[in-house]
Residue, then its C-alpha position, 0 to 999 in steps of 0.5 A: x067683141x074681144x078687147x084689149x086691156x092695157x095695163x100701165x104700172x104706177x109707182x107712188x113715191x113719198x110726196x105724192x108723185x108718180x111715174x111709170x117704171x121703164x125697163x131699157x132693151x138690152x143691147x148685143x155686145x158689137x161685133x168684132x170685126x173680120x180677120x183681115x190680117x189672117x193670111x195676109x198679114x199675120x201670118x202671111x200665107x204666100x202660097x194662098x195668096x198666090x193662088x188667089x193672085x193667079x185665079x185674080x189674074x186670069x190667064x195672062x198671071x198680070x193683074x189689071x186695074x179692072x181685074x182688081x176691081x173685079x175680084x175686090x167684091x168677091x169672098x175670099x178673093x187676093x184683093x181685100x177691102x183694105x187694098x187699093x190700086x193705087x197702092x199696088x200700083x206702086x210695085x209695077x217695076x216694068x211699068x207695063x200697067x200690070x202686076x204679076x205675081x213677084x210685084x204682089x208679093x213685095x206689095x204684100x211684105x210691104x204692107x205687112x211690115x207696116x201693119x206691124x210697125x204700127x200695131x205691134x206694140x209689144x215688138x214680138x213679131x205677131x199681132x195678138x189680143x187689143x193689137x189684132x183687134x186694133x189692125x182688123x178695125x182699121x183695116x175694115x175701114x180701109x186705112x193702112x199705116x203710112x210707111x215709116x219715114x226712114x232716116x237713113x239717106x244713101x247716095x245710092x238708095x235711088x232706083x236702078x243703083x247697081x246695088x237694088x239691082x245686085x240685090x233685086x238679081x239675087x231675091x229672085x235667083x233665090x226665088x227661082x232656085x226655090x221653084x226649082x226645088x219644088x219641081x224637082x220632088x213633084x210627081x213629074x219628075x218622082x220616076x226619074x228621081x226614084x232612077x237617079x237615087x237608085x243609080x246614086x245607091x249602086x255607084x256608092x257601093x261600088x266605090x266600097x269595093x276591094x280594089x278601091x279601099x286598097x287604093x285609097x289607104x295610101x292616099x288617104x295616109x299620105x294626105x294627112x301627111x301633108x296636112x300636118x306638115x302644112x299646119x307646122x309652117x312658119x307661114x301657117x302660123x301667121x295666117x291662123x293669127x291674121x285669120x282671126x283679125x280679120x274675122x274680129x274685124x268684119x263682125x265689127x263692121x255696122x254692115x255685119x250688124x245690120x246684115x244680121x239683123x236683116x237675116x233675123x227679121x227675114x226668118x221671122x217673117x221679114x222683107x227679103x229684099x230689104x235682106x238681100x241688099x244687107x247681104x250685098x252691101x256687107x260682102x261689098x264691105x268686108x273685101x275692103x277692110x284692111x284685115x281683108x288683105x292681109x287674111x288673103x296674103x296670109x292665105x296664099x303664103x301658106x298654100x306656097x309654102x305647103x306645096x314646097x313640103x315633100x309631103x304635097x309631092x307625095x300627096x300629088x302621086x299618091x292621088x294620081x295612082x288612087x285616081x287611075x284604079x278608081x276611074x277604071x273600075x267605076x266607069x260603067x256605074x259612074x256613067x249610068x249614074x251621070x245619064x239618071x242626073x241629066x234626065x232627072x235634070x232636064x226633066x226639072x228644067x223642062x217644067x221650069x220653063x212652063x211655070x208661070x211664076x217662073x217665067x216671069x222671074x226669068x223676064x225680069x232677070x233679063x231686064x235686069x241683066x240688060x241694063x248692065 
């Protein structure tokens, strides 16, 4: 029969007492918490985020309130655990009980910006270090910033003003001009690129041939000519002096200021929409100045008075003549290159029309356009 002996530690101390020696378990340092911000915050990723958003979303590209519930329980899903319906709702501009891919992007910059308005300490544009550390844990618990409170009230900050909607036209022509780019050096269309750039190649060297050369040493001669003579005038003169005023006088304005400082924050990660409507309520601006005038005035007194100068005659015939002898002898490569363009463009467009996140930014142009 084994037995177990038991052994218990006595420690005598001065005075006759007595205890047991007890030793603590050590504890493991706590776990740090996910990254909830990588690729959704800092930095943003829109081309993942994207492409979980359309997995989310399913065939249709909106996402439901079902759809979001469904894909928040799933690894490296577009819903994190830090989003709630209720607040990606908000971004539903059409109301139609659904979010498609440009409503999730503006929800995605706006959460963005909050996250670093609130954590951001050193105002560097990136969380690091306790500020990172900081974010996660929050965010892990689901609690997102509240928005900043704004103080700065605009007659036209309501909804739909035709300023939002002047901005909002030009955010997703900008979009839509980006989709197009890419399309156009996609595989798809490479072959009738590849036609395009080597029909562009042939037409540029004929424009080098000899008869053509010839040609331009008159026109070229006599367009500097009347460029001199413009820059010599009286009314030339005064417009470079009210060009400068007005120039002074718009870098000036708050608008300018604060367009530029929308422009730096979109290039750092900034809110585009929040870029556009700088952008267009400072070109609003600047036409209203009155140095804007008079710059315009000044502007037309001196192509007038160029085009009364001797020298824009001459210009005028000598242009003519290039003109004739150039037409005649790059017809055929201007025509090939011109068919390559329309092929490779209509090729572009056609893949267009089939993008999903295209398709939808040509909806909501014609809602927007449909108000107006």
């Amino acid at each position: 029969m084994n037995r177990r002996l038991t052994i218990v530690l006595i420690v005598l101390l001065p005075g006759g007492g007595a205890v047991a020696k007890y030793t603590p378990r050590s504890k493991s340092p706590p776990k740090p918490p996910p990254d909830l911000c990588k690729d959704t915050i800092d930095p943003y990723r829109p081309s993942i985020q994207k492409s979980r958003f359309f997995q989310a979303a399913g065939a249709d590209n909106e996402l439901t309130e079902a759809e979001f519930n469904a894909n928040k329980a799933k690894p490296n899903s577009f819903v994190r655990r830090f989003d709630s319906w209720r607040a990606l709702s908000a971004f539903d501009k059409d109301s139609n009980k659904s979010i498609d891919w440009l409503e999730a992007d503006a929800y995605r910059y706006a959460i963005r910006k909050r996250v670093l308005a609130a954590y951001d300490t050193n105002a560097d544009g990136k969380l690091s270090g306790g500020e990172r550390t900081k974010a996660n844990t929050d965010l892990a618990r689901g609690r997102v910033p509240a928005p900043p409170k704004s103080t700065h009230k605009s007659p036209k900050a309501h909804s739909g003003s035709g300023t939002d909607n002047e901005a909002e036209r030009s955010r997703l022509k900008a979009q839509l001009d980006a989709i197009r780019k890419k399309l156009y050096h996609s595989p798809a269309v490479a072959k009738l690129r590849g036609a395009c750039e080597a029909a562009e190649r042939t037409y540029e060297k004929a424009k080098e041939a000899p008869g053509i050369v010839e040609a331009r040493k008159p026109y070229d001669a006599a367009r500097q000519a009347y460029e001199k003579a413009r820059e010599n005038t009286p009314e030339a003169r005064m417009y470079e002096k009210l060009k400068k005023a007005y120039y002074d006088a718009y870098h000036n304005m708050p608008e300018y200021k604060a367009y530029r400082a929308a422009r730096d924050a979109l290039n750092h990660g900034g809110n585009r929409a929040a870029y556009e409507r700088a952008k267009s309520i400072y070109e609003a601006r600047r036409v209203k100045i009155p140095e804007y005038a008079d710059y315009k005035t000044a502007r037309e007194a001196r192509e007038k008075a160029a085009a009364a100068t001797g020298e824009y005659k001459d210009l005028q015939d000598a242009e003519k003549a290039y003109r004739q002898v150039y037409e005649n002898l790059l017809t055929r490569e201007r025509k090939v290159r011109d068919d390559a363009r329309q092929a490779r463009d209509a090729k572009v467009e056609q893949l267009l029309k089939v993008d999903p996140t295209a398709r939808t930014i040509c909806k909501r142009l014609k809602k927007i356009e449909a108000k107006h």
